[in-house]
Structures are given as C-alpha cells and as structure tokens.
C-alpha distance (Angstrom), angle and dihedral (degrees) to the residues before:
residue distance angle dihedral
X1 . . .
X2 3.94 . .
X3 3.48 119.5 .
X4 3.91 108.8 -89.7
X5 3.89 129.4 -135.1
X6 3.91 109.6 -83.3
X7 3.78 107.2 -107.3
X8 3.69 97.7 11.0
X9 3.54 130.5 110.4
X10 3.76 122.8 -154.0
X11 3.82 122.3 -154.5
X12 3.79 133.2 -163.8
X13 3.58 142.7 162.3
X14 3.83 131.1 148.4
X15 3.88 114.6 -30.3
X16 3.24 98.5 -2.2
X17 4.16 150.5 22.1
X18 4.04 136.7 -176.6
X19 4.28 141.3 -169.5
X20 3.30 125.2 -104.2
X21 3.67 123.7 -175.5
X22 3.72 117.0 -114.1
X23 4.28 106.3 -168.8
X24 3.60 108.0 104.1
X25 4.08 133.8 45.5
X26 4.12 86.1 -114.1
X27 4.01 88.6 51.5
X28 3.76 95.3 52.5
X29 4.16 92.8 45.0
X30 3.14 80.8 48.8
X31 4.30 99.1 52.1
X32 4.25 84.5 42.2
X33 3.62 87.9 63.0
X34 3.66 95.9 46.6
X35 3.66 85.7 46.5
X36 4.18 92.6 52.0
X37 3.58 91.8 50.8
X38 3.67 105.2 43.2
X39 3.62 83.6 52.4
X40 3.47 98.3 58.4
X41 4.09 94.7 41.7
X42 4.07 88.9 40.5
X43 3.50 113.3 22.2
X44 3.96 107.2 -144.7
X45 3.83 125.5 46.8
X46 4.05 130.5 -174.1
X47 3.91 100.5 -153.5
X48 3.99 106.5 -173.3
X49 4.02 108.5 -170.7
X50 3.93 131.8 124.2
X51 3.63 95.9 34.6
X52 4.24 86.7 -74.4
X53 4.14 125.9 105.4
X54 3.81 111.4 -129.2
X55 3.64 124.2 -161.7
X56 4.03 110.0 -159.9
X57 3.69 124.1 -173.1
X58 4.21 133.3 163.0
X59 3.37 112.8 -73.0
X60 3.62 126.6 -108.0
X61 4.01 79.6 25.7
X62 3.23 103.1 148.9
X63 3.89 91.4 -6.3
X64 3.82 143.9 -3.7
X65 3.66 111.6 -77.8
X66 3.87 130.8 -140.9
X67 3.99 106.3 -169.1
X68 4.04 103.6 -112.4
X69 4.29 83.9 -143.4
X70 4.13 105.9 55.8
X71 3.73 95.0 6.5
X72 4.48 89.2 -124.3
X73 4.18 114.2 144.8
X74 3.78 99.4 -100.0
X75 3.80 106.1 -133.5
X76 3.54 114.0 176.6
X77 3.78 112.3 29.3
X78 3.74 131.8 -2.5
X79 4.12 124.9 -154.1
X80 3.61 130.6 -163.5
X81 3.69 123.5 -175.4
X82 3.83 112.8 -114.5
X83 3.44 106.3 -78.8
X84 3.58 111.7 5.2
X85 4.30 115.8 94.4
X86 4.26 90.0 -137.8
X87 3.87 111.9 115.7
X88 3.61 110.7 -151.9
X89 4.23 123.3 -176.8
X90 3.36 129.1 -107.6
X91 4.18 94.7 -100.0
X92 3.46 92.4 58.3
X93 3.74 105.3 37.7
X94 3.87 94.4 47.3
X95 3.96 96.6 32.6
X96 3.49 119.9 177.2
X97 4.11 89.0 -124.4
X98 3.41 118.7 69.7
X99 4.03 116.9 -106.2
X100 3.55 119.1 -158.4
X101 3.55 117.6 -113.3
X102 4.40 82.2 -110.1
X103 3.37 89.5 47.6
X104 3.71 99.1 96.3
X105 4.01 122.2 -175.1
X106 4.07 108.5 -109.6
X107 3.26 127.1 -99.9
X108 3.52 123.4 -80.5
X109 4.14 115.8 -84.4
X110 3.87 103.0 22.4
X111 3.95 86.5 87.0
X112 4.08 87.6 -149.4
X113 3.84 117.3 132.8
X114 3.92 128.3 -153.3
X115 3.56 112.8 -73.5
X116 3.72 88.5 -112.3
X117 3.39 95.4 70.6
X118 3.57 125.3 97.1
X119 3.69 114.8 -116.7
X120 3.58 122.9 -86.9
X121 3.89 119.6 -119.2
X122 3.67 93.1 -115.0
X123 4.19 85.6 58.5
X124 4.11 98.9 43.9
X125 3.79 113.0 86.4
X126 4.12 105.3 -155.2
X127 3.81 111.0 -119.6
X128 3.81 115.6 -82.0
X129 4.16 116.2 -113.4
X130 3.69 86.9 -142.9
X131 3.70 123.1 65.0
X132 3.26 103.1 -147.8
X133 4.14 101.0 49.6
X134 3.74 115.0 92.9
C-alpha cells in the first residue's frame, strides 16, 4: 500500500470513493458515521487511513460479529484489516487516538485494548469523595 496523506482518510467501495479528514475527535465521529452508512447503502468499503488497509463490510454479513478488540456485538459495520480473519468495530478500528501502524488491536477474547486507548467506562473508577477510601 502507498503511504497515505497524514490525517486523511480515503474511502472506496464500488463505483465510487472520497477523503475525509481524520485530525480531530469530531473528524473521526464524523468518518465512523460515513463509514456505518455507506455500509449499509453499499455493503463493502476499503478505508485507507493511518498507514493501515481496512476492509469494512455489514455486520452480521455473513455472520454475527463480536469485535476481536473490546469483545462488544458489532452491529452496524464490521472491519478487518487486509488479510487477517479478526472483525473489529467501528470504535476501535477508527479510534479517535492515533495507533501506530505496530500497534496492532489484541486478539480476540482477552477484552484488553492498546495502551493508547483511553479507558473504557466500564475500567474508570470515578474519584472517591473521601480521601481516605480506595
């Protein structure tokens, strides 16, 4: 694959494709929601962006999905990076951190993310009120 634009996002499917750019937390909500609904109208998607090669298809097309990253039920659109079988979500493949191009999701069923992702809310404990409780 050639190197891609830094903070752009290319998408393609059938017929036709466009950029998106990718720099901010708002621009990559933004490119998952393009992603989701392209999905649903075309089915597969080629999304080129952070120097990795994602293939995105429905989900539950041909089977349910379970995201190999945070372990959730993907429901609207699952992506796989070319060649490899894992189906990741959405969240997690198009993060709103940046994950080096070594910085592989984990495998599926240890429900750990990259350790540049923020914590999930199931993970953060909110502060205590009193100072001395743990």
């Amino acid at each position: 694959m050639s190197e891609t634009l830094k903070g752009i996002a290319h998408v393609s499917f059938a017929g036709a494709g466009f950029f998106v750019p990718v720099d901010t937390s708002s621009e990559r909500r933004s490119l998952i929601e393009q992603i989701a609904a392209y999905s649903r109208t075309e089915g597969r998607l080629q999304v080129l962006t952070d120097g990795r090669r994602w293939m995105v298809r429905r989900a539950g097309d041909p089977s349910p999905d379970v995201c190999a990253s945070c372990d959730a039920k993907i429901n609207t659109a699952a992506c796989s990076m070319a060649g490899d079988d894992a189906a990741y979500c959405l969240g997690c493949a198009f993060n709103d951190r940046r994950v080096s191009a070594g910085d592989a999701p984990q495998p599926a069923g240890t429900g750990v993310r990259p350790a540049t992702r923020e914590p999930t809310l199931a993970t953060q404990r909110a502060p205590s009120p009193h100072p001395n409780a743990r």
